[in-house]
C-alpha positions in Angstrom: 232.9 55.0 -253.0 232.3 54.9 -249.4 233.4 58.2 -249.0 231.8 59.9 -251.3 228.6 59.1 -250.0 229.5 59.3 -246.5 231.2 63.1 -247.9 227.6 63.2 -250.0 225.6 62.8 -246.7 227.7 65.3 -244.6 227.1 68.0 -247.2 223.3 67.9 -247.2 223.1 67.7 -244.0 224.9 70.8 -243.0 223.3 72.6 -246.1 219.9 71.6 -244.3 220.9 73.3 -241.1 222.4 76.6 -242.1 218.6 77.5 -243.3 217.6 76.1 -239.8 215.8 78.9 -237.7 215.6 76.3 -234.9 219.0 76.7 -233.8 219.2 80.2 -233.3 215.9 80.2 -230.5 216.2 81.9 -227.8 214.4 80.6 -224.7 211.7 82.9 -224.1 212.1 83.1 -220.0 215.8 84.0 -220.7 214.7 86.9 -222.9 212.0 88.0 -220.6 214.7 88.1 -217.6 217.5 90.0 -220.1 214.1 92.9 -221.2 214.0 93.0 -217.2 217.3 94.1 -216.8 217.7 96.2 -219.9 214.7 97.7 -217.9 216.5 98.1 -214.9 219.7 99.5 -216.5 217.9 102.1 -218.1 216.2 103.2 -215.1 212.9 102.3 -216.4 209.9 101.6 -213.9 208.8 97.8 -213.6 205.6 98.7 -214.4 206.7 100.6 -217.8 208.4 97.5 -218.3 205.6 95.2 -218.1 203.4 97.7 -220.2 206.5 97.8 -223.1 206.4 94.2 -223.4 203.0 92.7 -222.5 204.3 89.7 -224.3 206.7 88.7 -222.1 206.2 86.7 -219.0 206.1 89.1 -216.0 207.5 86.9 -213.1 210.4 86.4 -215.6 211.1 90.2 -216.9 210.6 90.8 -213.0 213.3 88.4 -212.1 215.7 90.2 -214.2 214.8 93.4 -213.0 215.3 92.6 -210.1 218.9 90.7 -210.7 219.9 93.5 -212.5 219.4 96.1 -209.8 221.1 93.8 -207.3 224.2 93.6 -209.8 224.5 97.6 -210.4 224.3 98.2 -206.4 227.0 95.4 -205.4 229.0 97.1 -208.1 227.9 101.1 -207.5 226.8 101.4 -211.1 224.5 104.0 -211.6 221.6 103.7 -214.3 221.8 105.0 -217.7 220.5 108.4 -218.7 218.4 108.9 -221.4 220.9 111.4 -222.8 223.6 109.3 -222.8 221.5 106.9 -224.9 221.0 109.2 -227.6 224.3 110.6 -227.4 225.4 107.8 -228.6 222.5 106.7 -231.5 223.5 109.6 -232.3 228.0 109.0 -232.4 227.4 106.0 -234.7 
């Protein structure tokens, strides 16, 4: 009998969570510094950035920016093209 309710009990309460937005946040510095490097990879201005998302923290989307364009240079990446970009929106 034990089990069942303890079995009972389990079931509701993972039935309760898979509806759960609350486990799938994202920390909203974290996204700000991942737009900032999106930015960055792109080859898109800082202050374009800030302008596409006035939401977003700008110290944080900064931070990533700037991350980002100290990651591509220690590893001679060059930025993405526009072209390439819809090159491949357009492949899939």
């Amino acid at each position: 009998m034990i089990r069942f309710f303890s079995f009972l009990l389990l079931a509701i309460i993972v039935i309760s969570i898979s509806g759960c937005k609350e486990l799938s946040y994202v920390i909203p510095d974290e996204e700000g510094k991942a737009l900032g490097a999106a930015c960055a990879q792109k080859n898109i201005s800082l202050e374009s950035c800030y302008q596409k998302y006035p939401e977003k923290n700008p110290a944080y989307v900064y931070a990533g920016w700037i991350d980002m364009l100290e990651y591509m240079k220690k590893h001679n990446l060059t930025a993405i093209k526009p072209e390439e970009l819809e090159d491949q929106s357009i492949q899939h």
